[in-house]
C-alpha positions as CSV (number, residue, x, y, z in Angstrom):
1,X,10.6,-33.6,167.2
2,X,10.9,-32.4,163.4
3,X,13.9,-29.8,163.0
4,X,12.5,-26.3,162.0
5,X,13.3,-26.4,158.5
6,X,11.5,-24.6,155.5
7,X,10.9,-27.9,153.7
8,X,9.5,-26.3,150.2
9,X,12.6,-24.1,149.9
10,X,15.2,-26.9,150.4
11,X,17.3,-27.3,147.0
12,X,19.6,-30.6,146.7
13,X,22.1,-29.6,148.9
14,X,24.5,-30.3,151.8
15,X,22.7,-29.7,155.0
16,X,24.6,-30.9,158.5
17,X,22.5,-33.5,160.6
18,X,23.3,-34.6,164.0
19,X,25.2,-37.9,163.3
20,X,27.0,-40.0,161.3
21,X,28.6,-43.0,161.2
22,X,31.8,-44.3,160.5
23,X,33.9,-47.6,161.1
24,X,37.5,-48.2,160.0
25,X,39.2,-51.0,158.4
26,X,43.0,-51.8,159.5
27,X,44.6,-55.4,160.4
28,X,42.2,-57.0,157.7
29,X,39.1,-56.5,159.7
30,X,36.5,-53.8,160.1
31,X,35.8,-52.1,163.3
32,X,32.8,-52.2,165.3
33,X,31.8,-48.8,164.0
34,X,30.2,-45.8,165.6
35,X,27.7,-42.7,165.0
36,X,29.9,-39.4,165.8
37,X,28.8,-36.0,165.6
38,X,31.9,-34.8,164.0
39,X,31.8,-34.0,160.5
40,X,35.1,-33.6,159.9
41,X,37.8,-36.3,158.2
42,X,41.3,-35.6,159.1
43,X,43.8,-37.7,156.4
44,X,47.0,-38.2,155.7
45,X,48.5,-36.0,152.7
46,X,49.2,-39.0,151.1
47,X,46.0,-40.9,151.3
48,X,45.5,-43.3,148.6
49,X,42.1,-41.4,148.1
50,X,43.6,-38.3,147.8
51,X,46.7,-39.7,145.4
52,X,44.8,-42.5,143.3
53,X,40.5,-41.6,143.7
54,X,40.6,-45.1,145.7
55,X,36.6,-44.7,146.5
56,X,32.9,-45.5,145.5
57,X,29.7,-44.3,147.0
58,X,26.2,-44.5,147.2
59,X,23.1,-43.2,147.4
60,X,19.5,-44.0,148.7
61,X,16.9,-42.2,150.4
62,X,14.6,-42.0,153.5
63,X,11.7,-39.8,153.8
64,X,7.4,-40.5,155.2
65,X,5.3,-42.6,153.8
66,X,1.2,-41.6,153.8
67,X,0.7,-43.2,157.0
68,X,4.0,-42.0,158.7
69,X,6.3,-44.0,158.6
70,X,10.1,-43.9,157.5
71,X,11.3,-46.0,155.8
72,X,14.2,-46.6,153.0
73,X,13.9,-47.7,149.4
74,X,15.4,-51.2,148.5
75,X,18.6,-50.7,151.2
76,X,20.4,-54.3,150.2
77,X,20.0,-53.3,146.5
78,X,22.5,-50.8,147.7
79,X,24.7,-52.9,150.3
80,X,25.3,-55.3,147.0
81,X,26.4,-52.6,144.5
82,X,28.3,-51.1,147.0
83,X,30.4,-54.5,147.5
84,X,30.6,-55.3,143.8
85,X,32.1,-51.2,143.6
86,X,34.7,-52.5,146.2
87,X,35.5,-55.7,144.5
88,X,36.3,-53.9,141.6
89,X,38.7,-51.2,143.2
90,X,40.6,-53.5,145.2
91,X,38.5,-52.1,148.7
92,X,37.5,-54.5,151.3
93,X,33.9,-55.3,150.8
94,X,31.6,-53.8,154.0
95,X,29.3,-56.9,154.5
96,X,25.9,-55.9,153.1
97,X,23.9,-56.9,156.4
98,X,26.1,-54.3,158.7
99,X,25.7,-51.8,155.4
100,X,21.9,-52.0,156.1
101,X,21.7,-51.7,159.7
102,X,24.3,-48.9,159.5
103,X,21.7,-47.3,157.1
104,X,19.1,-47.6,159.8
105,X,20.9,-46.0,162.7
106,X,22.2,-43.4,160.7
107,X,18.5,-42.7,159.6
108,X,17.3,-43.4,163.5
109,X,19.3,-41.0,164.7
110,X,18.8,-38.3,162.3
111,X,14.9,-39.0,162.5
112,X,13.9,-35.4,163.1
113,X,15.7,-34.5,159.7
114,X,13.1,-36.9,157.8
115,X,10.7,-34.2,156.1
116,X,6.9,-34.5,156.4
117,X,4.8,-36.5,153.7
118,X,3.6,-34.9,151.3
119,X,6.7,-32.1,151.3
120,X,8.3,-33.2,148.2
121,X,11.3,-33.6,150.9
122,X,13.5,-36.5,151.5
123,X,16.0,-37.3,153.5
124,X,19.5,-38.3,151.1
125,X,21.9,-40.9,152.2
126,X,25.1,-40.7,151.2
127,X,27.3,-44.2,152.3
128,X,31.1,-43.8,151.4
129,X,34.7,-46.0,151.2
130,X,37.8,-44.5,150.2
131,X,41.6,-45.8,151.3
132,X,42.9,-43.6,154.3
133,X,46.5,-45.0,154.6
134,X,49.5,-43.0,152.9
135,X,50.8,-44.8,149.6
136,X,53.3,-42.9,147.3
137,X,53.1,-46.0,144.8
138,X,50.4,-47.0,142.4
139,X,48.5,-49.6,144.4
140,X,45.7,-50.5,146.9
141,X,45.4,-48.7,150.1
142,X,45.5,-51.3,153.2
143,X,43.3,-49.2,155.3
144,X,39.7,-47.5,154.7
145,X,37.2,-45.8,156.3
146,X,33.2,-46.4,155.6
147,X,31.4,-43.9,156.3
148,X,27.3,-42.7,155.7
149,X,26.2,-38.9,156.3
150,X,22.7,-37.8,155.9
151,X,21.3,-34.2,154.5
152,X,17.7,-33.5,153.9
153,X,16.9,-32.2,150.3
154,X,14.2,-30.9,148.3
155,X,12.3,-32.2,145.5
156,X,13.5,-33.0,142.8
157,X,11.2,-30.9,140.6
158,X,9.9,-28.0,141.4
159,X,6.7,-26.6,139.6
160,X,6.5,-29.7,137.9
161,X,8.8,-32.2,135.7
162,X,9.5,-30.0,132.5
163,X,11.3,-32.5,129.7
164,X,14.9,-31.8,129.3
165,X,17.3,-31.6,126.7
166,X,20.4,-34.0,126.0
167,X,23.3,-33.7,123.5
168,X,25.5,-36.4,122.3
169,X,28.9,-35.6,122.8
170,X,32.8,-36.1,121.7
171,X,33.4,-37.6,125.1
172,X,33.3,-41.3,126.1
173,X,32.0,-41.8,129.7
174,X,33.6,-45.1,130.3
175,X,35.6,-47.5,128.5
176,X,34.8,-51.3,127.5
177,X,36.4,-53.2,130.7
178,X,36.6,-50.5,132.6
179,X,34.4,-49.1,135.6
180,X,31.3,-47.6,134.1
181,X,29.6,-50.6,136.0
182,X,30.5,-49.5,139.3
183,X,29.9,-46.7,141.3
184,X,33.7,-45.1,141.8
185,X,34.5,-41.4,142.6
186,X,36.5,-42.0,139.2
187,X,33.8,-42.2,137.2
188,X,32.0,-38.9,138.0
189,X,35.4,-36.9,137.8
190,X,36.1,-37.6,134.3
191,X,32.5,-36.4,133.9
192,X,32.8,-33.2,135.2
193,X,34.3,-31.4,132.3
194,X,31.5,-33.1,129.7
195,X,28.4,-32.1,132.3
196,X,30.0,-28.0,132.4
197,X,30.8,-28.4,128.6
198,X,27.0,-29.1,128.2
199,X,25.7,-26.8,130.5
200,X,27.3,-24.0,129.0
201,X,26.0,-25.0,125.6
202,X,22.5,-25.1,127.0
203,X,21.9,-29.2,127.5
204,X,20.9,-30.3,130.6
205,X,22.9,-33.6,130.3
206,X,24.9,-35.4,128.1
207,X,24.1,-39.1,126.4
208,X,26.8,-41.2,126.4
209,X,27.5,-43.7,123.8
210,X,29.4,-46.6,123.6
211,X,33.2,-45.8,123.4
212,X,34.4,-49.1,121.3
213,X,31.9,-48.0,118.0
214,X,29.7,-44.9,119.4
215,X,26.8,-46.1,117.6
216,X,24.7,-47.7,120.9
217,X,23.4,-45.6,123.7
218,X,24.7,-46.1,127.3
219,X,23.4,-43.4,130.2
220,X,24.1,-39.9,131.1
221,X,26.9,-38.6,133.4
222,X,24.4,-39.6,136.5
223,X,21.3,-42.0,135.6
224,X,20.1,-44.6,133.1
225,X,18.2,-44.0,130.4
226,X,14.7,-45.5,129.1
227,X,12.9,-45.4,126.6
228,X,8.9,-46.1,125.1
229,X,8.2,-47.6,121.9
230,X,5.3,-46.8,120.2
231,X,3.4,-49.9,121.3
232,X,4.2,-48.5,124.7
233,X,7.5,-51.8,125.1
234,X,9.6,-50.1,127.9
235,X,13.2,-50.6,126.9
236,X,16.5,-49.9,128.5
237,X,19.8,-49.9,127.3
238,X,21.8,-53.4,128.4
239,X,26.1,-52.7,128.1
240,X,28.5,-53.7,130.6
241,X,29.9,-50.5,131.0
242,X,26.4,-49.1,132.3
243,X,25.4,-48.7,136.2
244,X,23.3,-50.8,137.3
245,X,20.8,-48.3,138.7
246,X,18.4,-49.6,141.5
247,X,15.9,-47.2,140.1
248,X,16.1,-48.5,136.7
249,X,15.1,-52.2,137.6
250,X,12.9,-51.3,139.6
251,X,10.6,-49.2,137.3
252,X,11.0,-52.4,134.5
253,X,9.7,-54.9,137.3
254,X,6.6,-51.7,138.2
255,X,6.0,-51.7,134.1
256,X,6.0,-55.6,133.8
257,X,4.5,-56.3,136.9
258,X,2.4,-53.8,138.0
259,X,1.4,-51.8,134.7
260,X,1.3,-55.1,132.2
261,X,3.8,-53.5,129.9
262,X,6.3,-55.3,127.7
263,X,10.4,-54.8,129.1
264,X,13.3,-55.4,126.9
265,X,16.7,-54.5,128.1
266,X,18.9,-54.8,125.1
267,X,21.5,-53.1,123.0
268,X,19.9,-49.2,121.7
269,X,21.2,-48.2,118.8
270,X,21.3,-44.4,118.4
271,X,19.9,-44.8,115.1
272,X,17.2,-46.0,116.9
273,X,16.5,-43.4,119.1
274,X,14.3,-41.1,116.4
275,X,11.7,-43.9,116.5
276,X,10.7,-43.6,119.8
277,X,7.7,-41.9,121.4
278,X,9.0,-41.5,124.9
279,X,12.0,-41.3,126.9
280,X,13.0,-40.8,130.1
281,X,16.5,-40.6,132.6
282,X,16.5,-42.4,135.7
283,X,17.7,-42.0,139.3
284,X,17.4,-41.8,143.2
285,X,17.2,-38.0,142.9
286,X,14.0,-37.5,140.6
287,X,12.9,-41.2,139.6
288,X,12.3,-40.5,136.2
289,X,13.2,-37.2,134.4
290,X,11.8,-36.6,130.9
291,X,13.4,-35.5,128.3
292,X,11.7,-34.2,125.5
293,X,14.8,-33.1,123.0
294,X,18.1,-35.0,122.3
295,X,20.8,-33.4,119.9
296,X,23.4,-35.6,118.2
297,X,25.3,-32.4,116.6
298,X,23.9,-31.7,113.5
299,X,21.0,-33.7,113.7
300,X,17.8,-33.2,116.9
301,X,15.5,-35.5,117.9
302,X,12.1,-34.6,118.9
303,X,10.2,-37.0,121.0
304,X,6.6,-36.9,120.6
305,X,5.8,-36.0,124.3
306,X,7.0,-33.1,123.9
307,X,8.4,-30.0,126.0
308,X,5.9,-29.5,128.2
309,X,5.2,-32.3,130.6
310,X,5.9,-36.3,131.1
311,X,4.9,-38.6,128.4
312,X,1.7,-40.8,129.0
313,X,3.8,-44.0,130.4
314,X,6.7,-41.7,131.6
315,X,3.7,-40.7,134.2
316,X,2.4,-43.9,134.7
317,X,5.9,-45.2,136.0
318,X,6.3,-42.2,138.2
319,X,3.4,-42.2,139.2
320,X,3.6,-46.0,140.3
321,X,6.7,-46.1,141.9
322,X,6.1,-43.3,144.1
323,X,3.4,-44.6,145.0
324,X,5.1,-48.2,145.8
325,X,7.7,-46.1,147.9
326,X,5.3,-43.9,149.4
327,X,3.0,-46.4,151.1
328,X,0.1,-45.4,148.6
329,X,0.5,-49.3,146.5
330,X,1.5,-51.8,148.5
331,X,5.2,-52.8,147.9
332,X,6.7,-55.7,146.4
333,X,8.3,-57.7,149.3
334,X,11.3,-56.1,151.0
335,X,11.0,-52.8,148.9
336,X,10.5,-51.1,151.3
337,X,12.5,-50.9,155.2
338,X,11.2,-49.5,157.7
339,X,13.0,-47.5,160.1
340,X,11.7,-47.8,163.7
């Protein structure tokens, strides 16, 4: 039975559900793992997670579709970033297949937290790896704990999707050969002072260039970027130091596939950027989020959609890939899992 929760007044938020799960890696292997109800994570003082940010995360989403079920968006898409994060930081790699079905009994047994269609609600899953073992010198834990929580959050927009504004700032977000392509706690903590910099100047995100010249467009502190030509060419920003966000691809494959719309992904100048009609951020938390203003400090850049609402193919993408993930357009094979 659905939990009695005020679904429209839900913000993005943490919200305790019933369970969780969590399984431990010690003697080179991973445990069997488990759903507990405790929320709670009791660690050494000198965790290599606490001493050395020894952790990546994820983050995907369950919620009804028009005909009531619940399912999850594109789960392996996660599993396989998730072990290519891991790779990266020196973590043993969960395998993707027990990734998945710990998705699904996470989401089973929080099944009364799954809002209603049509709510705007969703139910956010967060899956987790960090070293748990002390260290005191600089290197690789040799024991981790995985672990997945659930919390139900609202929409995304509320009142509608107003465009947003973006500056260009002094600080680099990753460096060439470094991280920026995988999702490590790291990452988002150098961010933090950037994304409270910006907010207090008024922006509502900061775009990120590239650190070796500054002169080509990367992403934002927490999604890709796209943008629309003005023969309506969809085109993302292609570095090595940018996330691959599951979002991202799968909007190009909706605008080449589904809408009959040219793709590029390619290097984006910032001189470039002026000559666009649309753009857009992208993400598991809104999809798309339109920005209608980006200022590179003396000089702003005014898309032609405007302030006011989502550009014509901005909408058309949106509107597409909710639907896909929905239940309202049929789904590209394995989009979507269904959580029985």
């Amino acid at each position: 039975m659905a939990k009695d929760i005020d679904w429209s007044s839900l913000g993005f938020g943490y919200i305790k559900t019933d369970y969780r799960y969590v399984s431990n890696y010690k003697d080179d292997r991973w445990d069997i793992g488990k759903l507990t109800e405790d929320e709670t994570i009791t660690l050494h003082e000198s965790a290599c997670v606490l001493q050395y940010a020894q952790t990546c995360f994820e983050g995907l989403k369950a919620y009804r579709t028009v005909d009531n079920r619940v399912v999850c968006f594109r789960p392996d898409m996660n599993a396989k970033r998730m072990a290519d994060s891991a790779k990266r930081l020196e973590m043993p790699v969960f395998p993707e297949e027990r990734f998945v079905n710990a998705v699904e009994k996470v989401v089973k047994a929080n099944m009364d937290y799954v809002p209603p269609f049509g709510s705007g609600a969703t139910l956010y899953i967060r899956p987790y790896m960090f070293g748990s073992n002390a260290v005191i010198g600089v290197k690789p834990a040799t024991e981790f704990q995985f672990r997945i929580f659930t919390t139900p959050v609202g929409p995304y927009f509320k009142g509608g999707a107003k465009p947003i504004s973006l500056r260009v700032p002094d600080f680099d977000r990753a460096a060439p050969k470094g991280t920026g392509h995988v999702k490590a706690g790291l990452n988002y903590a150098m961010s933090l002072h950037a994304i409270v910099d910006a907010h207090n100047q008024g922006y509502s995100e900061n775009m990120y260039l590239d650190s070796a010249t500054r002169t080509k467009v990367e992403e934002t502190g927490g999604a890709n970027i796209l943008f629309i030509t003005n023969d309506n060419t969809v085109v993302t920003p292609k570095s090595d130091t940018i996330l691959p966000s599951i979002t991202r691809r799968s909007l190009m494959h909706v605008a080449e596939k589904y809408l009959g719309l040219k793709v590029e992904e390619r290097e984006v100048f910032i001189s470039e950027v002026p000559y666009f009609k649309e753009c857009a951020l992208c993400g598991t938390a809104a999809v798309l989020s339109p920005v209608g203003r980006i200022v590179d400090h003396k000089n702003e850049i005014l898309f032609p959609s405007g302030m006011e609402k989502m550009g014509e193919i901005t909408q058309k993408l949106y509107d597409t890939l909710t639907g896909i993930q929905m239940g309202r357009i049929e789904p590209p094979y394995g989009w979507l899992r269904e959580i029985r």
